[in-house]
N, C-alpha and C positions, 0 to 999 in steps of 0.2 A: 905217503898215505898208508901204504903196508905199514909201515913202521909205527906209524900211530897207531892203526885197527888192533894191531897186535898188544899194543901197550893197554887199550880200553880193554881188553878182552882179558887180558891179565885181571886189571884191574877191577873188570865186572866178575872174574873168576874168585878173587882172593874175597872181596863184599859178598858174593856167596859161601862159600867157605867160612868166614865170618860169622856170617848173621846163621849157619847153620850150629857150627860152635858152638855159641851163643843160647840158641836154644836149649842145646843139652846140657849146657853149664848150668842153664835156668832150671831146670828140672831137679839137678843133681849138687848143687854146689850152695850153702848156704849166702856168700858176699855176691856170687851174681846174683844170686835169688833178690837181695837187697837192692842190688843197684841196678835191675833191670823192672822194678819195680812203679808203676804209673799208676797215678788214681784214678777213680774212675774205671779200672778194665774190669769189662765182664766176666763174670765169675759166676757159674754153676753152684752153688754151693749147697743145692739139695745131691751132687754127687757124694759128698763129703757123706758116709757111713760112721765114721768116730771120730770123737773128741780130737783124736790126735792128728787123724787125716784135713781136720778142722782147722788146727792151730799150724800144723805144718804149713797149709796154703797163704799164710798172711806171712808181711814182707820180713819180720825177724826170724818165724820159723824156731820158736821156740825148743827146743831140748828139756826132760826131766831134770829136775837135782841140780841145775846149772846156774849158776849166780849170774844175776841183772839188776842193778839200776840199787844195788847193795841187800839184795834179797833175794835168799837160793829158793830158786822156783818148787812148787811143789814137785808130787811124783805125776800129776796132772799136766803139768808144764805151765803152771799158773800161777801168779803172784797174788797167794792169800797164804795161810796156813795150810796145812790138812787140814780134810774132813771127811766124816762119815757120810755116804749117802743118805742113810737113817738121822731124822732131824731130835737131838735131844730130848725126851719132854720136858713141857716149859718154857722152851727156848724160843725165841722168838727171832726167825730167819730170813736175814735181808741178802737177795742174789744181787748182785749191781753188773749191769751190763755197760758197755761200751767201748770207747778207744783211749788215747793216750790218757786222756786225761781220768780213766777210772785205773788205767792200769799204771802210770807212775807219772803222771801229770810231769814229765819232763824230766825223771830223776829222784823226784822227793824221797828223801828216806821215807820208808817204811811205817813206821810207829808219827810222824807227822802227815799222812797220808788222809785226803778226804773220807774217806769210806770208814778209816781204824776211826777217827776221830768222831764219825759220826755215828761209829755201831756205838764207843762208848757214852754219847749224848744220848741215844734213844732209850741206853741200857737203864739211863738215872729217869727220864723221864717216866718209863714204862717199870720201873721197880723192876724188874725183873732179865735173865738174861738174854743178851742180844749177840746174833751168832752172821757177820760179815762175811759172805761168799764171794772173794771180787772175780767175777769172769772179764773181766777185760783185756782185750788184746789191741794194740797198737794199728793204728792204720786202716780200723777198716771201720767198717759203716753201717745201717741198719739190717740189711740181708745178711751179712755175717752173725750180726748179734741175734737176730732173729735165729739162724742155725742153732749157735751157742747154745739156744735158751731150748730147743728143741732136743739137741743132743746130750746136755747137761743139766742145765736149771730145770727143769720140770722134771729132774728124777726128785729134785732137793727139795719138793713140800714148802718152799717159800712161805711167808706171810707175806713179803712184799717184795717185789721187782724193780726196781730202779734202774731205767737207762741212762744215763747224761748225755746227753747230745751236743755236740759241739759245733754251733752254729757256723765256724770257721772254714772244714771241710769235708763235715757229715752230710752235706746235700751233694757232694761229687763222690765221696768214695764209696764204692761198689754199688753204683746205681745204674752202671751200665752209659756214663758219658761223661767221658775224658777229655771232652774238650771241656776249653772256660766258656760262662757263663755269657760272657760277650758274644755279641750277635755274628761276628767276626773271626773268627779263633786264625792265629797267623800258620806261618806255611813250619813253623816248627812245630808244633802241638801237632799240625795235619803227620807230620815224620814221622814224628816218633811213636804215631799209634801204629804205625806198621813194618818200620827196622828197630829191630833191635840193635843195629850197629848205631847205627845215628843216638836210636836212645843212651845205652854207655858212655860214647861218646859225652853227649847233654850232661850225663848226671855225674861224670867226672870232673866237667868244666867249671858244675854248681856246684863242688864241694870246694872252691876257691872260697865260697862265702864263709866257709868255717872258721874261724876265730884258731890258731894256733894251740891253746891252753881251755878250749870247751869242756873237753870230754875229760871227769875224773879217770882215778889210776885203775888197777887194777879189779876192787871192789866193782865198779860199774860196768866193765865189759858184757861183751851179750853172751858169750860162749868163754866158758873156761872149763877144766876137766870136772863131771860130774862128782859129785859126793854121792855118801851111803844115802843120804836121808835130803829131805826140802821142807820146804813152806817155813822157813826161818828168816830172819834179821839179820844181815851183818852190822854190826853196832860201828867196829872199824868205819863204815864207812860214811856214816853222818860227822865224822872228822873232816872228811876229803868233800863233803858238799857245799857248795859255797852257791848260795843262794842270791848273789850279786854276781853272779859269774858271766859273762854275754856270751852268747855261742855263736852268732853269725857277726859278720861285718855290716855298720849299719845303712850303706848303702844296699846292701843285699837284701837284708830284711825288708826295706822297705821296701825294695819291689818285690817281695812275698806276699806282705802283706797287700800292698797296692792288687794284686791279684785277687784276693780274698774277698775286698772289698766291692769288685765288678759286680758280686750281687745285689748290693744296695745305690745300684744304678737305676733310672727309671727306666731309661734304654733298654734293659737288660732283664725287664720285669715280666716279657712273655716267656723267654729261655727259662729263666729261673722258673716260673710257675710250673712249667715242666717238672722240672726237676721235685721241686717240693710235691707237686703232687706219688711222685715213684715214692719221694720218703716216705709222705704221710700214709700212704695204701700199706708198705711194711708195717709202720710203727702201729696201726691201728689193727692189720692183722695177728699182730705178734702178741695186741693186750684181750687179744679175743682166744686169742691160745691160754696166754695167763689167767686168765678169767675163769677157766673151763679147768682149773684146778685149784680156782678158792683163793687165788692170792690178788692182792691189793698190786695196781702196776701203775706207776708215776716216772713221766719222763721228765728232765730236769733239763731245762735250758740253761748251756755253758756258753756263757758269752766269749766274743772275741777280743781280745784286749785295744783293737781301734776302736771298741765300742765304749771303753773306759777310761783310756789314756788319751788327752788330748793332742799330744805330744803324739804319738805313734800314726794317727790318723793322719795329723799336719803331713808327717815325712813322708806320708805311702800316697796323700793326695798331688803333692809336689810332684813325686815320685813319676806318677801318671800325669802330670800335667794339667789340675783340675784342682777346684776349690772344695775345700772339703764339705761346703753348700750344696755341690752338684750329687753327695750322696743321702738316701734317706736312710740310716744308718739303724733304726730298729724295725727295718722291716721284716730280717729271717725271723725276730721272734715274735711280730705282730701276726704275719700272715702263717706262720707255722702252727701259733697257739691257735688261731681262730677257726681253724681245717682239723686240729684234734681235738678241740673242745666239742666242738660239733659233732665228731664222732665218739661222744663220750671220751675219752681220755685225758685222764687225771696230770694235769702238766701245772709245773715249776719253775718259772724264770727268774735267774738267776742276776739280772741284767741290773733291777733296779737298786738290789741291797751291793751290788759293785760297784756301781755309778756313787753310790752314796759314799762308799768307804772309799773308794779309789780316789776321793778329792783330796784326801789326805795321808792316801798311805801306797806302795806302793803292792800290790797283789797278784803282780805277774815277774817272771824271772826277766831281766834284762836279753833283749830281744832271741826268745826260747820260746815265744807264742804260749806256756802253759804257765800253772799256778807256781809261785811262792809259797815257802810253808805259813805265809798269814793270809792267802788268798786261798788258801785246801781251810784252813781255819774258819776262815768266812762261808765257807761254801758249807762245811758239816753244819754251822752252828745256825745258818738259813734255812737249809734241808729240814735239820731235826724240830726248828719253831714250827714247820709250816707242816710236815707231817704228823708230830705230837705237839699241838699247840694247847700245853697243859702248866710248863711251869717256867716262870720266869727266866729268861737268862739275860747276858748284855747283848745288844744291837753287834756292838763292835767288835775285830775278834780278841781273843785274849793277848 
């Protein structure tokens, strides 16, 4: 009995020791910063005083100058061009806020990119020039954006604001509840909100789901030595993107997504309404801030690809052990448009012009959860009908 107490006491010593580690790695070390990373964790983010102390706190932690996803980040540590805070005259200035899917929808080179492709559609619409701000960063969620747009975008005299919201996992990140949306949440989700050992753990075991050949070469890394200058193209590396490329194994994915989809559970429709209520109180605070400097603010519903693919829903319903009748599959952007309509806000779903094109084509990267460059296609050339609904274009994308 000695013999054991001594060995637990090791062993509850060394788990301390650990999970102290840990923390300060967290703090100080960009890959743990990554992989000790959980959605959902509350986050203060009116501490945040600067742009920079802003972008440091989400899970990449972006760097100036430094090349990502084949585009060296501005000196902002932003994936747009430079830019002056002084707005052109003339110019007509779109900020777009949001997450992966504003900031590189998966990878997408650069110059095929929703946002470049739709500053140049509104440019032809409105004769005149159009000047794309993208503030997006990776991973996080209306409170974050809302910061952004406080520390950043309302220096920029916007004419218009655009969030895209991404039905998928913008009602969990940074709303302050990391558990899933299930009435239920198991005893690992309960863990991991509170060791960071167990968490590591967890998220070394999930990177089994990666596909051996996901991730491009060099061009695509998150950190490599800064340059002089940013906010450029690396051209190189639209060679190395391969827009059929799968990044998880497809069992894996499906139980991703089979997670995802617990919100369009009926079960699961008092959790969730929680939830959507934190969003929609953000999103409607944030367009009373934009309002109160003259710009136009339109949030854009980014559907989830089980909401397109009938194929990806089959595998994630299975997945859970349920028929894909058991979910009501447009309800985030039934009840989310109906909660900001209400509060006056200007919204855009994305769902119906996907549904339509997605019977025939395919608009998300093989199991990457974000857009194809004919799914960023479809999404500018929906955007810019619905915002300047002035001159003909095709339904379809080019």
């Amino acid at each position: 009995m000695r013999r054991l107490l001594f060995v637990a006491l090791q062993i509850g010593l060394a788990l301390l020791l650990t999970e102290a580690a840990l923390h300060l790695l967290r703090r100080h070390h960009d890959g743990f910063h990554r992989l000790l990373y959980l959605p959902g964790e509350p986050i203060d983010y009116e501490r945040f005083e600067t742009l920079e102390e802003l972008i440091e706190s989400s899970i990449l932690g972006f760097r100036p100058n430094t090349p990502h996803s084949g585009f060296v980040l501005s000196s902002r540590s932003l994936r747009t061009p430079e830019y002056e805070v002084a707005k052109r005259p003339g110019t007509y200035r779109v900020v777009v806020l949001g997450d992966s899917f504003a900031f590189a929808s998966g990878g997408i080179p650069h110059g095929w990119h929703w946002p470049v492709l739709l500053g140049r559609r509104l440019e032809r619409r409105r004769s005149q020039p159009v000047e794309v701000v993208n503030l997006g960063i990776p991973a996080t969620g209306p409170g974050f954006q809302r910061r952004m747009w406080q520390l950043e975008g309302s220096r920029l005299a916007p004419d218009l604001v655009l969030q895209a919201f991404y039905v998928g996992n913008d009602f969990r990140d940074d709303v302050g509840d990391n558990a899933p949306v299930a009435a239920a949440p198991d005893a690992a989700d309960r863990l991991a909100r509170i060791s960071l050992t167990f968490r590591a753990a967890r998220a070394l075991y999930l990177l089994r789901g990666l596909e051996p050949d996901a991730l491009p070469g060099a061009a695509g890394r998150a950190h490599e030595t800064p340059r002089e200058r940013g906010g450029y193209e690396l051209l190189e590396y639209r060679e190395e993107y391969d827009p059929n490329r799968a990044q998880v194994a497809p069992e894996f994915y499906a139980q991703v997504v089979a997670r995802r989809m617990e919100i369009c559970l009926p079960e699961n429709r008092d959790a969730f309404a929680r939830r959507l209520e934190r969003v929609a109180a953000t999103i409607t605070a944030l367009r009373s801030e934009v309002a109160a400097v003259g710009a136009r603010f339109v949030v854009a519903l980014v559907p989830d690809e089980y909401q397109v693919d009938p194929r990806v829903r089959r595998a994630a319903a299975e997945r859970a052990g349920r028929s894909v009748e058991d979910y009501d599959l447009e309800a985030p952007q039934r009840l989310l448009s109906r909660r900001l309509v209400a509060a006056g806000v200007e919204v855009i779903d994305l769902l119906p012009a996907f549904r339509r094109v997605g019977t025939e084509r395919r608009l998300y990267r093989p199991r990457d959860t974000h857009w194809n460059p004919v799914g960023a296609r479809l999404a500018a050339g929906t955007l810019a009908r619905t915002l300047e609904p002035r001159v003909a274009e095709p339904t379809t994308p080019e």
